[in-house]
C-alpha positions as CSV (number, residue, x, y, z in Angstrom):
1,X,-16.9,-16.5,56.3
2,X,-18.5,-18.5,53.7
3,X,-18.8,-17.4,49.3
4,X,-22.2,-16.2,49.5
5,X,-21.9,-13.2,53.0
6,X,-18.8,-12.3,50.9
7,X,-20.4,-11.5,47.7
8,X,-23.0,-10.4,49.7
9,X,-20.5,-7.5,51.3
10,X,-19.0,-7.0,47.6
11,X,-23.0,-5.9,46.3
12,X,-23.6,-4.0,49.3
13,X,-20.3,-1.8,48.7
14,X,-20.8,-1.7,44.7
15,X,-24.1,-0.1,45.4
16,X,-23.1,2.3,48.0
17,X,-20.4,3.5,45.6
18,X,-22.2,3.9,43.1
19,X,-25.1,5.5,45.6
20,X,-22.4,8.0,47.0
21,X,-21.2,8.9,43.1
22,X,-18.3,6.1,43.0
23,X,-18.5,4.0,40.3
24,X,-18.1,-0.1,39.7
25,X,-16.7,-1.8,36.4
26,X,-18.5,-3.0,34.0
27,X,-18.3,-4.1,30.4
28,X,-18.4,-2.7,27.1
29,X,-18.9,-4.9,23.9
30,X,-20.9,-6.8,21.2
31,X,-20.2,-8.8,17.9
32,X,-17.9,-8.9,15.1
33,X,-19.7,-10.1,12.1
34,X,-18.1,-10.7,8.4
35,X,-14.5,-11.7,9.7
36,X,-15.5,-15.4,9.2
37,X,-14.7,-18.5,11.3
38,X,-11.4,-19.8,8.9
39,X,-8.9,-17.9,11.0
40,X,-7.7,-16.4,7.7
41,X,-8.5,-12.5,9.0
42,X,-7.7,-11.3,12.2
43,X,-9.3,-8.2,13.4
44,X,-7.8,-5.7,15.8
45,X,-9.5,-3.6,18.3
46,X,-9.1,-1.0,20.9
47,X,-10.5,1.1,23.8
48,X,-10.0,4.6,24.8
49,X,-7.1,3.0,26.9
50,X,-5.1,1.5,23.9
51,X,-6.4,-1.9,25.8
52,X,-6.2,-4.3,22.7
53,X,-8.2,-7.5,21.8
54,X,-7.7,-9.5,18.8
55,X,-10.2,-11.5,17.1
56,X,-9.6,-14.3,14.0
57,X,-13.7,-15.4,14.0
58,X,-17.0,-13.9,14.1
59,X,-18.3,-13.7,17.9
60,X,-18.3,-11.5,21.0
61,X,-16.1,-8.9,22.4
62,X,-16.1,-7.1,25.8
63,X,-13.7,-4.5,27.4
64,X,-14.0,-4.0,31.6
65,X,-15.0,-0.2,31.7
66,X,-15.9,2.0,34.7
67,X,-19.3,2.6,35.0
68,X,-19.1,6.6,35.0
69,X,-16.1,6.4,32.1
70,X,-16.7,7.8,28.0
71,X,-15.6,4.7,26.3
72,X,-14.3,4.8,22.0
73,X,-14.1,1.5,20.4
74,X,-11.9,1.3,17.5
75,X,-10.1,-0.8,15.0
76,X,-6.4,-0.4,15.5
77,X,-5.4,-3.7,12.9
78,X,-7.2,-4.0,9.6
79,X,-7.8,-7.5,8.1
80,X,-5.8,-8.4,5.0
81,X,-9.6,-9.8,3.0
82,X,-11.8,-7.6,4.7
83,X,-12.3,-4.4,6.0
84,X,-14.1,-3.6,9.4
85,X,-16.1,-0.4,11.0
86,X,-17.7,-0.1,14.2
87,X,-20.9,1.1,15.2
88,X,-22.0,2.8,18.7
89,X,-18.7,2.8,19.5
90,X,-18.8,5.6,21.4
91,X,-20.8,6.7,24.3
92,X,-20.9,7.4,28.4
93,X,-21.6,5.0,30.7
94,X,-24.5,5.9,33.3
95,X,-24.8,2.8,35.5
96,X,-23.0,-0.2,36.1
97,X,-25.5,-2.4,33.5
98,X,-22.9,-3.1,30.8
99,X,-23.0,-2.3,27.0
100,X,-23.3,-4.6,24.6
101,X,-24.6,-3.0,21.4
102,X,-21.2,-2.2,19.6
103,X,-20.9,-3.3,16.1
104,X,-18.4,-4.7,14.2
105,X,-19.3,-5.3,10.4
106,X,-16.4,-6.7,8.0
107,X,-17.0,-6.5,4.5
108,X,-15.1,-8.2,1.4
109,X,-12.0,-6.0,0.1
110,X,-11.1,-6.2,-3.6
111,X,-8.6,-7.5,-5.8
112,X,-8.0,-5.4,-8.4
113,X,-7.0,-7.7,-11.9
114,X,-6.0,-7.2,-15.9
115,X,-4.9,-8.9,-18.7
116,X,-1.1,-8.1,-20.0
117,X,-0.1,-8.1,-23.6
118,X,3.3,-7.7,-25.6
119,X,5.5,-8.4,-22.6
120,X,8.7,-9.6,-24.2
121,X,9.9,-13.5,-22.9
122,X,11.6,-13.7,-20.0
123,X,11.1,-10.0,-18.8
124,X,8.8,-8.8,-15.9
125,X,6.8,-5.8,-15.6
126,X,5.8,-4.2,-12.1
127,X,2.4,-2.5,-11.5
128,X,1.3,-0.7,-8.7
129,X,-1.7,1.1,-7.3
130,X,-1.1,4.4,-6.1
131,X,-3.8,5.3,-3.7
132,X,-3.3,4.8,-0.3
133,X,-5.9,2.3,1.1
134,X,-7.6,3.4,4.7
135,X,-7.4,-0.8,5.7
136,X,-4.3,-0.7,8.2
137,X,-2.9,-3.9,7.3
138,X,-3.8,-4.1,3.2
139,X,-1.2,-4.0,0.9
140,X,-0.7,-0.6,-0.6
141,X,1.8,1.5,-2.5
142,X,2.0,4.7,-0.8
143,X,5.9,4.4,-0.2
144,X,6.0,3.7,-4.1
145,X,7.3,0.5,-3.3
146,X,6.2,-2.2,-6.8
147,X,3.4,-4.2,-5.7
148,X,4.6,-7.2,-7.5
149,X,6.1,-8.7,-10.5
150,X,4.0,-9.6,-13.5
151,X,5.8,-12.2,-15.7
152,X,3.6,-13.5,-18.4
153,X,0.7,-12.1,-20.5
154,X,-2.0,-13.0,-20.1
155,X,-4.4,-12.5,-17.0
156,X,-3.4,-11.3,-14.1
157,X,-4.5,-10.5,-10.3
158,X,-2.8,-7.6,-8.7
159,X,-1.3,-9.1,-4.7
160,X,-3.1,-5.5,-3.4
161,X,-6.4,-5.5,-1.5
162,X,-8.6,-2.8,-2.2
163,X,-11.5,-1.8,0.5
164,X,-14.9,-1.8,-1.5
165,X,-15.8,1.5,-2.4
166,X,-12.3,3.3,-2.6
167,X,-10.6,4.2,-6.0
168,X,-7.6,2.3,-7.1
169,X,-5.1,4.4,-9.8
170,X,-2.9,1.4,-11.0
171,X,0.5,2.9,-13.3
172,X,3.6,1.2,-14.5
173,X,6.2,0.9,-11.5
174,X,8.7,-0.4,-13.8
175,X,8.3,-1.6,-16.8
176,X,10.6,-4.7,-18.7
177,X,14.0,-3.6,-20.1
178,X,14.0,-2.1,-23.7
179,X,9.9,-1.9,-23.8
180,X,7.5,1.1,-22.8
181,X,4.1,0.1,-21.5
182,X,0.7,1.6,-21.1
183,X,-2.3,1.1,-18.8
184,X,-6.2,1.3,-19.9
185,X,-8.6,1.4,-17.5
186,X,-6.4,1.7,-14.9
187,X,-8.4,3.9,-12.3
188,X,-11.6,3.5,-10.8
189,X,-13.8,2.3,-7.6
190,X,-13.1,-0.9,-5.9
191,X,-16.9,-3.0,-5.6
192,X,-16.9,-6.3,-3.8
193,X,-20.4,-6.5,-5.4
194,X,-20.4,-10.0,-7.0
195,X,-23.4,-9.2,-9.1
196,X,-20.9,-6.9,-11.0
197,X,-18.4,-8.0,-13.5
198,X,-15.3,-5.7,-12.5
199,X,-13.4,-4.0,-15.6
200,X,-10.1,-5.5,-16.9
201,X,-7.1,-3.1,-16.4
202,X,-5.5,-3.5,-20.1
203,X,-1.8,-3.0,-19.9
204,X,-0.2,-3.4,-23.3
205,X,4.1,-3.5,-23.6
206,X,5.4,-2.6,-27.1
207,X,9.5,-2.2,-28.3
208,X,11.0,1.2,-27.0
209,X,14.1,3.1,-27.1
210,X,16.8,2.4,-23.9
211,X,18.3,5.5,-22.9
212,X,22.1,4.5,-22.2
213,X,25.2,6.3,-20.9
214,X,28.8,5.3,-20.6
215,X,30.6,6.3,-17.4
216,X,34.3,7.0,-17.5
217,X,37.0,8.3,-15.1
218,X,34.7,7.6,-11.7
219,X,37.8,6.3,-9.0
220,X,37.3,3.3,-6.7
221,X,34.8,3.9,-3.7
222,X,32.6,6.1,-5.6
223,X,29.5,6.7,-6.8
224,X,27.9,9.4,-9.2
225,X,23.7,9.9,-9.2
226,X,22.4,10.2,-12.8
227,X,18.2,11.1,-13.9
228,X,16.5,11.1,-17.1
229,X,13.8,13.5,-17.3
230,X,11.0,12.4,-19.9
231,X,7.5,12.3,-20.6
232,X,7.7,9.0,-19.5
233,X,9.0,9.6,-16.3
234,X,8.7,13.1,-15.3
235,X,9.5,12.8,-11.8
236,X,12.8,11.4,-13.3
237,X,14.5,7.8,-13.8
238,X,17.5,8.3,-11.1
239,X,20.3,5.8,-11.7
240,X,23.6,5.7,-9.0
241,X,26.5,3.5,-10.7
242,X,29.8,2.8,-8.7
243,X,31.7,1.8,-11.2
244,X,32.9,2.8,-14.5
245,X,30.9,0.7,-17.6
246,X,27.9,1.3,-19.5
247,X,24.1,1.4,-18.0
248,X,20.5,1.6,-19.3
249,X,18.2,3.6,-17.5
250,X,15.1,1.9,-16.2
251,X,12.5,3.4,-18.9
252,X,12.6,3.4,-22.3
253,X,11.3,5.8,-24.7
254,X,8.7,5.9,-27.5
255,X,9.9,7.4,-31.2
256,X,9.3,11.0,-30.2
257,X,9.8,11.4,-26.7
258,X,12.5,13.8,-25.7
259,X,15.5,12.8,-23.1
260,X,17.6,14.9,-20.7
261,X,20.5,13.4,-19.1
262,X,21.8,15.1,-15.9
263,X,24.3,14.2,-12.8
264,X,21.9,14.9,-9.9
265,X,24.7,14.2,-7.1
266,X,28.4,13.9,-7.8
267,X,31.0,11.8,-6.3
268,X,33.6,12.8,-3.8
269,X,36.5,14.6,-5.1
270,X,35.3,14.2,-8.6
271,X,33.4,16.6,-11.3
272,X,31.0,14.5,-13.6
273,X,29.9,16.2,-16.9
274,X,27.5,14.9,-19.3
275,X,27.6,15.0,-23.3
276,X,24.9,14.3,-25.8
277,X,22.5,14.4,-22.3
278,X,19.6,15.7,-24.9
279,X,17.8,14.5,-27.5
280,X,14.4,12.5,-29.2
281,X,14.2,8.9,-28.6
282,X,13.9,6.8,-32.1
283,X,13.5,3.2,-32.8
284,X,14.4,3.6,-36.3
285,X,18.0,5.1,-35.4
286,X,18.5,3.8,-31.7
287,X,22.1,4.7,-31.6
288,X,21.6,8.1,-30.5
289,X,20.2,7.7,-27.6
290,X,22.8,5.0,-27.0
291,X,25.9,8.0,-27.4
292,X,25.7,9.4,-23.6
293,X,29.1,9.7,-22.2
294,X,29.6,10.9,-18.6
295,X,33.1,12.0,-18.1
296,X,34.6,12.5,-14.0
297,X,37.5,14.2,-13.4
């Protein structure tokens, strides 16, 4: 039996299925537009039946649906530069003519950028942006997790994307040893709008206050948890030490800003107690906040 009677008998019985209320495959699809031909984003998308395709250019897609089925088409993977939505992605087949009117549309994300001041030589500072972007694959900081290290003044770019049109809140992760910085302009909406100059996050780093305790009496194989509760930190600065020694917690103070020392978990077998755990932070007189002892029995 030659090619053409047997494509001839494969029509005859697609049309009687679909006659009789069978149904045929067909295709579901369109473009992707915005993703660029540079291979630098990759696109991920899905059907109704977690059947994936991945794309790295601009161009077509298609996904084998039955003619009767509800299709979805989704993206599962986010780009890292750009963010992408679909249009008529949804729908019912009613015959076995394909669809090919689904959308894809990437659009730039943004970088978010400042200018650093003060940062003392040879420290870093860490920044990070708090709100959780919707792009799957974008850098974020939703685990609270420092975006990066800043190590100069000077200008900056932030290593997070930011889709167009979201809001960014950028705060200190962790600022340099022995300095207490602030952030200006540190929230707002993400525009990949070239036409528009984006605002400089100002973060400035002045001299601060360490907050230092002296652990003694902790035995071998152990561990004590410690957290300063401040203004500056009022979801606490934890600290766990294993060894007996003295220790600066990560943030330090402004003149003014109270402390308050506690032992959050204690170690096996051992009672920690704190003294001088309380008190104002002062640059002028230092030493006080440098007379925490942490005694375990």
């Amino acid at each position: 039996m030659n090619k053409s009677k047997i494509a001839g008998i494969l029509s005859g019985v697609a049309i009687v299925l679909a006659g009789c209320g069978g149904f045929v495959y067909t295709t579901v699809g369109g473009t992707v537009t915005g993703l660029g031909t540079s291979g630098t984003n990759t696109v991920g998308l899905k059907n109704e039946g977690n059947y994936t395709q991945v794309l790295s250019a601009d161009g077509s897609f298609s996904f084998t649906e039955a003619s009767n089925a509800q299709y979805t088409i989704s993206v599962y993977q986010q780009p890292r530069y750009v963010n992408c939505s679909v249009a008529n992605g949804t729908g019912t087949m009613n015959s076995s003519t394909g669809v090919a009117n689904v959308a894809v549309t990437c659009v730039p994300n943004v970088q978010i950028n400042g200018n650093l001041s003060g940062l003392a030589d040879g420290s870093k500072l860490y920044l990070i942006n708090n709100i959780t972007n919707p792009a799957t694959n974008v850098s974020t900081s939703a685990d609270n997790t420092p975006a990066g290290a800043i190590s100069a003044n000077g200008t900056f770019v932030l290593p997070t994307w930011v889709v167009s049109g979201y809001n960014y809140n950028v705060t200190v992760a962790l600022p340099p040893p022995g300095q207490y910085c602030t952030v200006a302009n540190g929230t707002g909406v993400a525009d990949n709008n070239p036409k528009l100059s984006p605002p400089l996050i100002g973060v400035n780093c002045v001299t601060a206050v360490p907050v230092t305790f002296t652990v003694t009496g902790l035995t071998a194989g152990n561990s004590v948890t410690l957290t300063n509760t401040s203004i500056a930190r009022k979801e606490g600065d934890p600290l766990t030490v294993s060894t007996i020694g003295t220790y600066n917690f990560s943030w330090s103070l402004l003149t003014g800003m109270n402390y308050s020392v506690a032992v959050t978990t204690q170690p096996n077998g051992q009672t920690c107690t704190v003294q001088n755990g309380n008190g104002t932070a002062n640059l002028a007189n230092p030493g006080a906040s440098a007379n925490i002892a942490v005694t375990c029995q």
